[in-house]
C-alpha positions, 0 to 999 in steps of 0.5 A: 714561067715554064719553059720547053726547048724541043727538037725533032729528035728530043725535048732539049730543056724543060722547066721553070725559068725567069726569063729567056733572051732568043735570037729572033730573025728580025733581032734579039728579045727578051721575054719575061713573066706576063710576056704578051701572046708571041709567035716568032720565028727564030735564027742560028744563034744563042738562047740564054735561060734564066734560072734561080740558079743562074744561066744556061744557055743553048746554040740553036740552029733556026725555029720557032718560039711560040709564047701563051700564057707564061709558057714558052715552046721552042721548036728548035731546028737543031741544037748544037753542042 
C-alpha cells in the first residue's frame, strides 16, 4: 500500500507500508492491504506505520484520512515532534 502523510506546511511521509493503525474520533482502526473505501475524520493522538523494516510512528494533531484503492492520504492538521 502506498501511504502519504500531509500537512499544510509540507508532505510528512510518503512511501510503501504494510499496514497503519489511526486515531479515529470515533476510536482507533487499523487498515491493512485490500482495505475497503474509507473516509474518516481523525483526532490528536498516535499514527503507527508499518513498514519491512518495522515501526514509526507520527503524533497528529486532528485530520482526515481518506482510503481508494491501497492508497491512503492523511491530511494532517499538524504533526508534532
Amino acid at each position: 500500500m502506498h501511504l502519504e502523510i500531509i500537512t499544510p506546511d509540507k508532505k510528512v511521509f510518503e512511501g510503501e507500508v504494510i499496514g497503519a493503525k489511526f486515531p479515529g474520533t470515533k476510536g482507533s482502526f487499523e487498515v491493512l492491504n485490500n482495505h475497503a473505501p474509507l473516509i474518516s475524520t481523525l483526532e490528536n493522538g498516535e499514527l503507527r506505520v508499518t513498514t519491512t523494516s518495522g515501526y514509526q510512528y507520527f503524533n497528529i494533531d486532528g485530520g482526515v484520512v481518506e482510503v481508494l484503492n491501497n492508497k491512503i492520504v492523511v491530511l494532517a492538521e499538524a504533526v508534532l515532534s
